[in-house]
C-alpha positions as CSV (number, residue, x, y, z in Angstrom):
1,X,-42.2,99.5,37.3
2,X,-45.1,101.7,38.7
3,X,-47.3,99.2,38.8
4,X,-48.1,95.3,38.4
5,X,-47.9,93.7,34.5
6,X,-51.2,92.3,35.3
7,X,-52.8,95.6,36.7
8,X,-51.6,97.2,33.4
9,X,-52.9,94.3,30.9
10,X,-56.6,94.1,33.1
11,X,-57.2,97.5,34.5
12,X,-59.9,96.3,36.7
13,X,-57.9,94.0,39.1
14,X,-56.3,97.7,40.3
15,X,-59.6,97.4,42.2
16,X,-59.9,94.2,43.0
17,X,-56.7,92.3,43.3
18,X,-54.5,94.6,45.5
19,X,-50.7,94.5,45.2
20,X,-48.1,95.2,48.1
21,X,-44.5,95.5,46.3
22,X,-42.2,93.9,48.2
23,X,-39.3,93.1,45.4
24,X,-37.2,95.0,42.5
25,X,-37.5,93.6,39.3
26,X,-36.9,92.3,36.6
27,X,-34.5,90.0,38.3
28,X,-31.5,89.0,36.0
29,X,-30.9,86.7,33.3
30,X,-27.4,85.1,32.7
31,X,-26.4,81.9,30.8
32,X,-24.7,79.3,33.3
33,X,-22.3,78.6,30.4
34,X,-19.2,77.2,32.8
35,X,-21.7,74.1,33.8
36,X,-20.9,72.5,30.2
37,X,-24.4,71.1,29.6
38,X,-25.0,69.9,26.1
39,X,-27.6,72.7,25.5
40,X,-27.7,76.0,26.6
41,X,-29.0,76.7,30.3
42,X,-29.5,80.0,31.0
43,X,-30.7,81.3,34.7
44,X,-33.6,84.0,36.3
45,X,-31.6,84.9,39.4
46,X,-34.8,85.6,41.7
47,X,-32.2,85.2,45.1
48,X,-32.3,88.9,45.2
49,X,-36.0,89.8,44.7
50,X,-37.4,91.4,47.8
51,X,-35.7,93.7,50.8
52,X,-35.9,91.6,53.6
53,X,-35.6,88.3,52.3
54,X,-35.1,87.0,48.5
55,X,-36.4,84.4,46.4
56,X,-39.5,83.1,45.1
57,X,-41.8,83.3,48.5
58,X,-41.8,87.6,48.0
59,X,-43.2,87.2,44.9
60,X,-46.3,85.1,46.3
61,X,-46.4,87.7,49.3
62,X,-47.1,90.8,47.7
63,X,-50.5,89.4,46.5
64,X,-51.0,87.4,50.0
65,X,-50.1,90.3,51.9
66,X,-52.2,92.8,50.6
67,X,-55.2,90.3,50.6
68,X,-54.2,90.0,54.4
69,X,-54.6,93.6,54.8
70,X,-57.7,93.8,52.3
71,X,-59.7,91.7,54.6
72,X,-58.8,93.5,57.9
73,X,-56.1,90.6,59.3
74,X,-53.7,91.1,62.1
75,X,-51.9,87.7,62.0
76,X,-51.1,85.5,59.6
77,X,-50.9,81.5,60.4
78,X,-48.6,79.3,57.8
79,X,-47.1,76.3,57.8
80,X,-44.1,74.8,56.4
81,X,-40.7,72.0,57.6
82,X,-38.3,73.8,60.3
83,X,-35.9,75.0,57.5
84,X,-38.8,77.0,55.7
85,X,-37.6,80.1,53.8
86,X,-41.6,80.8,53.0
87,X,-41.5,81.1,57.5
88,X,-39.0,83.5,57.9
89,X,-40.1,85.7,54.1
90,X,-43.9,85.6,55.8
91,X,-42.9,86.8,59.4
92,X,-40.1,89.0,58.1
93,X,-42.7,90.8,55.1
94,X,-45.8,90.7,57.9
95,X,-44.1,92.0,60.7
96,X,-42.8,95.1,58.3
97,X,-46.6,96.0,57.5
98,X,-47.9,95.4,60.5
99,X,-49.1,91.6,61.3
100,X,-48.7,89.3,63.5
101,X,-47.2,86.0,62.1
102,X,-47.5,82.2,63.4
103,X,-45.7,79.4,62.0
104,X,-46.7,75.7,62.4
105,X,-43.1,73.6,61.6
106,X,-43.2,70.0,60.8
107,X,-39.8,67.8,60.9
108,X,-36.9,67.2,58.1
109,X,-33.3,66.1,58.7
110,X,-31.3,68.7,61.1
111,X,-28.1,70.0,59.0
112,X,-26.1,73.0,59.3
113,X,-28.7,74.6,57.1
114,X,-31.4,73.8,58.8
115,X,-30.0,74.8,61.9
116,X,-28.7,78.4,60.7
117,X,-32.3,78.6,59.1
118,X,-34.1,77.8,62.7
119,X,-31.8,80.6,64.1
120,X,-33.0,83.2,61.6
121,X,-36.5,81.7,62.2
122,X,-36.3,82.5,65.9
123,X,-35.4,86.3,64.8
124,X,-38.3,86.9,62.9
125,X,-40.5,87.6,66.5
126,X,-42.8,85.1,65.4
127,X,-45.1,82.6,67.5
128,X,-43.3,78.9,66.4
129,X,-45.2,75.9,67.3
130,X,-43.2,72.8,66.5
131,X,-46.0,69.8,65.4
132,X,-43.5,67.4,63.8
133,X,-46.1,66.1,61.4
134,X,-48.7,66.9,58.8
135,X,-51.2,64.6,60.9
136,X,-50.8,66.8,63.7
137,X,-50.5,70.1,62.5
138,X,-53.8,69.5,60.7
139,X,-55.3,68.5,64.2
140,X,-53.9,71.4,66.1
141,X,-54.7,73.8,63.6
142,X,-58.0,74.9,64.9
143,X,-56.6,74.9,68.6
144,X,-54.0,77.5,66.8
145,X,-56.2,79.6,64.8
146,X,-58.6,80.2,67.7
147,X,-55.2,81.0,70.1
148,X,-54.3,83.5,67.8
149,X,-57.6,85.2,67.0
150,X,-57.3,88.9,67.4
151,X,-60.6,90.5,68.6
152,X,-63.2,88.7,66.4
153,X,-60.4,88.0,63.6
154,X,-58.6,85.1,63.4
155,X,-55.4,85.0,61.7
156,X,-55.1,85.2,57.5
157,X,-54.6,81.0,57.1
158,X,-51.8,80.8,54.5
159,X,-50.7,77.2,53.5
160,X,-47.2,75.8,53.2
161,X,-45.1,77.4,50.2
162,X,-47.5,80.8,50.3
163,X,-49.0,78.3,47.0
164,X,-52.7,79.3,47.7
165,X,-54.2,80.3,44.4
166,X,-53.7,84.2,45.8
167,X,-49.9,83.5,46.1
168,X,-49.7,81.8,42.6
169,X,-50.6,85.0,41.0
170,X,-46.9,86.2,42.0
171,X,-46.1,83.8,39.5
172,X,-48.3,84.6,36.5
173,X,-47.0,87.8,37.3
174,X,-43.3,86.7,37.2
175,X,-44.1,84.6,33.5
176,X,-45.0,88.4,31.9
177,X,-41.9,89.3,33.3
178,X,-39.9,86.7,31.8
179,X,-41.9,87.3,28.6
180,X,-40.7,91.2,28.8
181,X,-37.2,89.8,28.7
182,X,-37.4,87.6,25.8
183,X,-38.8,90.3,24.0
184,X,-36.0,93.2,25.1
185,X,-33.6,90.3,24.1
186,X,-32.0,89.7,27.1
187,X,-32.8,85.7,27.0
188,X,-33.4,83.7,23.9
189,X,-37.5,82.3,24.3
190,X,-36.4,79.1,26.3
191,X,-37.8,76.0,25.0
192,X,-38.3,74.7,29.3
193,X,-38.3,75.9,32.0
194,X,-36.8,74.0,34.8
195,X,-38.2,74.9,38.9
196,X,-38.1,73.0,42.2
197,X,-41.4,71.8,42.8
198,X,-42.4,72.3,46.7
199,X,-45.5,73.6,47.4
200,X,-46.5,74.2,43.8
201,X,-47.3,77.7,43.3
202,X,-44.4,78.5,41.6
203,X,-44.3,75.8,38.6
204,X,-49.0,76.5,38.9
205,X,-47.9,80.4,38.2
206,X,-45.6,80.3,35.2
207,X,-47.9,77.4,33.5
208,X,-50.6,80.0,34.0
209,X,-49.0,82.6,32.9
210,X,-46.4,81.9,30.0
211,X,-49.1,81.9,27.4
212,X,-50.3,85.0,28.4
213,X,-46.8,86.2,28.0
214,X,-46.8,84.9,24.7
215,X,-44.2,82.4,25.3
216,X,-44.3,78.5,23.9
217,X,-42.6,77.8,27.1
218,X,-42.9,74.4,28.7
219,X,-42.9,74.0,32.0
220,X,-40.5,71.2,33.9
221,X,-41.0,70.8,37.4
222,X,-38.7,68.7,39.9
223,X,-40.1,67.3,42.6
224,X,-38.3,67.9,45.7
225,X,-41.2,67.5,48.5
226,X,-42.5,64.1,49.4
227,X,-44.5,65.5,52.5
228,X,-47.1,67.3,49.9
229,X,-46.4,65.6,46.7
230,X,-48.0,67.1,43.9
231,X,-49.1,65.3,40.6
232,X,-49.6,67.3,37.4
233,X,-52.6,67.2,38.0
234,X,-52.5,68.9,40.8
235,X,-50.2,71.7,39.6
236,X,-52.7,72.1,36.4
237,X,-55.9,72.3,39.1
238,X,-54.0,75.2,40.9
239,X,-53.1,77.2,38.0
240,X,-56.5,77.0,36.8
241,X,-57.6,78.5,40.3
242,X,-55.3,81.1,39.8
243,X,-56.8,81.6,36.6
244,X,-60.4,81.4,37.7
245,X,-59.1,83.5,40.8
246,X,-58.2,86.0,37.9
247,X,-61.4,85.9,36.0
248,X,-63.9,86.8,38.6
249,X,-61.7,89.7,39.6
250,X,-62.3,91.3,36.3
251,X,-59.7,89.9,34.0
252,X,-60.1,88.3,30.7
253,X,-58.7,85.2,31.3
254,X,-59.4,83.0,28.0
255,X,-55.2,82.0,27.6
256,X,-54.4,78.8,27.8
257,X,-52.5,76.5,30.2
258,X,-48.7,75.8,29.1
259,X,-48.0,72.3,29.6
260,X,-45.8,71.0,31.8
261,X,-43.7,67.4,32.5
262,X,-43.0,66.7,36.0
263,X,-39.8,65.0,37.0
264,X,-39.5,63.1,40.3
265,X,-36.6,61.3,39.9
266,X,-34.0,63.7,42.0
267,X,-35.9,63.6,45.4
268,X,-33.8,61.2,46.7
269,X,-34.9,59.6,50.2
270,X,-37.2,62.7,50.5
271,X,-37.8,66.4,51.4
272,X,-34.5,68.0,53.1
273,X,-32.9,64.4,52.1
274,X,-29.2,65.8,50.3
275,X,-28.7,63.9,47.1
276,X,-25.7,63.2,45.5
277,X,-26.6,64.6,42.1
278,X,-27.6,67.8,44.6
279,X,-24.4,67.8,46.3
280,X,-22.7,67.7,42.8
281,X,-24.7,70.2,41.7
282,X,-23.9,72.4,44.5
283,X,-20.0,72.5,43.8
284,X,-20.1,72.8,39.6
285,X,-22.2,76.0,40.7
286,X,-20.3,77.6,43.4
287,X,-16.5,76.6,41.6
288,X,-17.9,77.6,37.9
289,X,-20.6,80.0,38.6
290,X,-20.1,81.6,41.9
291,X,-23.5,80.2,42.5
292,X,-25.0,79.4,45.7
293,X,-27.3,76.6,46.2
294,X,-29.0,75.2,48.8
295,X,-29.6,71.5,49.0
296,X,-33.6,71.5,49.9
297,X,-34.4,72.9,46.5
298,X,-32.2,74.4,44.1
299,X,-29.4,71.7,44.2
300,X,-32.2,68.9,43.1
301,X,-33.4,71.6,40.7
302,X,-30.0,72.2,38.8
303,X,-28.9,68.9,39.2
304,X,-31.9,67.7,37.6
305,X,-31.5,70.2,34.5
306,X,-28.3,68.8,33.9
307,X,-29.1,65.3,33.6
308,X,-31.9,66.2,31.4
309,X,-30.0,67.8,29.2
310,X,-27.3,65.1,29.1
311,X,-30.0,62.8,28.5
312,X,-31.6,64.6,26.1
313,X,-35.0,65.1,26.8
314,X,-34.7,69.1,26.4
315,X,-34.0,68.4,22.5
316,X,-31.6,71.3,21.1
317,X,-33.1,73.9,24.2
318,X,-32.2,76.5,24.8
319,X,-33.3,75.6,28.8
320,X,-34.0,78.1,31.6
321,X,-33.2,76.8,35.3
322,X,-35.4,79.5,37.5
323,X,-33.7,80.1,40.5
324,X,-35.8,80.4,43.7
325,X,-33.4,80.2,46.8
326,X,-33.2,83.1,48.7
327,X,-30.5,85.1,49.5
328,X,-30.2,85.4,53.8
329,X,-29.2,88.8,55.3
């Protein structure tokens, strides 16, 4: 693709909502048939989306990024839990064009995960400051931005998940995508679609986008993040930001919203918390699928689309489970 789906359907956001690619696509479609669910659950594979690290954070970066370098920043400053895959995507994509990056961690559960994530972490050649909590990472954030001011910049201040209304564009961008697929046929027009909810910008994205994309979609989010829990509400207020975000850049931006159910039963005792839906989850993929999960996210998510469907709440589906764990190289 030469250029964005959203620079092609509003030519004037070429000017004023830069785009840095930083991923192939589209990613792939594939029904996860071997799971047995009692409708069908198909998959968008995003683990391979980007060159330096996959999943759903380089989709929220190409916008980010190039708004970085749009308003003349040298560092960006983030924030996310010590096994962050939006840390190591933001240093790894920033340090590539050019920035600095800082990262301000806050604690979850130490597992073999988190530790092999920490290790990649320290790789990136990013400035870590470890602040345990959200209480104190908001209180040392000024201390932090002024440390890291460059000249008479500071750095780009990008919040946890990349899910600033900038970074949810990546996902109004990825619902035309998905729409482009229905309509070559390689997916039947799913009747949900099922995401880890985090930070939100994913599951604000595709309800802003999959009317646009002329889908009847409906969103399902699963809660997997207790340290910023997110109400519909709040996932309806940030796609409309994305959409306002949208409309003053020049776009006609008159769709409206796809609705969306939130789940929040499949958290367990909280964020990096393993589950044992999750750790069920994680073997019926790997031994049926050959599908890697990882238990912060994607395990909740799957096992969470499975009960639905068992339960019935997805009616005859078909159901798409969007996957947003990146692939580590």
């Amino acid at each position: 693709m030469s250029q964005p789906r959203l620079h092609t359907l509003f030519p004037a956001l070429r000017r004023t909502l830069p785009h840095l690619p930083l991923g192939a696509g589209p990613t792939p479609v594939r029904e996860l048939s071997a799971l047995g669910a009692e409708v069908p659950v198909w998959m968008k594979d995003d683990s391979g989306f980007g060159d330096l690290w996959g999943g759903n954070k380089p989709r929220k970066l190409e916008w980010v990024l190039a708004d970085a370098r749009r308003r003349g920043r040298r560092a960006i400053l983030t924030v996310g839990a010590l096994g962050t895959n939006h840390g190591i995507a933001t240093a790894r994509f920033a340090r590539s064009h050019g920035m600095h990056c800082v990262l301000m961690l806050v604690d979850q559960p130490l597992d073999e995960h988190v530790e092999r994530q920490l290790e990649l972490i320290r790789g990136t050649g990013a400035r870590v400051y470890v602040t345990h909590t959200s209480l104190r990472t908001a209180l040392a954030l000024p201390w932090a931005m002024a440390r890291n001011t460059r000249g008479l910049r500071p750095p780009y201040l990008l919040g946890p998940g990349g899910s600033s209304p900038v970074g949810t564009v990546g996902f109004i961008e990825a619902a035309l995508e998905l729409g482009e697929q229905v309509r070559e046929g390689a997916l039947p027009e799913p009747a949900h679609v099922v995401v880890a909810l985090g930070s939100g910008g994913t599951a604000a994205g595709l309800t802003a986008g999959l009317r646009l994309a002329g889908l009847r979609t409906r969103v399902w989010p699963v809660l997997v993040n207790d340290k910023l829990p997110l109400g519909e509400r709040g996932l309806l207020r940030l796609a409309s930001r994305a959409q306002r975000l949208l409309a003053g850049r020049g776009a006609d931006a008159s769709w409206e919203l796809a609705p969306l159910t939130l789940e929040s039963r499949f958290m367990g005792d909280g964020y990096g918390h393993r589950t044992g839906e999750g750790e069920e989850a994680m073997r019926l993929a790997a031994e049926r699928e050959a599908l890697e999960l990882e238990p912060v996210y994607t395990a909740k998510a799957l096992a969470a689309t499975l009960a639905l469907a068992r339960e019935g709440a997805f009616g005859d589906g078909p159901v798409l489970y969007w996957h947003t764990s990146g692939s580590r190289r």
